[in-house]
Steps between C-alpha positions, in 0.01 A plus 500: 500500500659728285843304288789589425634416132904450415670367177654183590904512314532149543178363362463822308069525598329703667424406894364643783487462873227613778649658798357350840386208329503139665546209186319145540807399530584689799740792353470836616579774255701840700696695320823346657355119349277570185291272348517507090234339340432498117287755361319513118642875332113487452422579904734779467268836669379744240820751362768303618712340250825243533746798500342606804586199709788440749738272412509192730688118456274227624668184582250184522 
C-alpha cells in the first residue's frame, strides 16, 4: 500500500493517509473523506523533503 504524506498546518507534523484503506475503527479513506494519521519526518521516502509536501489542516 503505497502512502501518501501531507504537512498537517494545524498540528504543524507530518501525516499521511492510505487511499482504499479500511481503519479498525471502521473509516474508509477516498479522496472525498481522507484519513490523516501521524507520520515520523523519519518515514519520509528517499529525496523527498518537507518543502515537498502539500499543505493540509487536520482537525482531531
Amino acid at each position: 500500500m503505497d502512502r501518501i504524506f501531507a504537512w498537517d498546518d494545524h498540528h504543524n507534523r507530518v501525516v499521511y493517509r492510505i487511499p482504499g484503506c479500511t481503519h479498525k475503527d471502521g473509516r474508509e479513506d477516498s479522496d472525498l473523506s481522507p484519513v490523516w494519521l501521524p507520520a515520523k519526518e523519519s518515514e519520509l521516502p528517499e529525496n523527498v523533503c518537507l518543502e515537498d509536501l502539500r499543505r493540509v489542516s487536520v482537525e482531531e
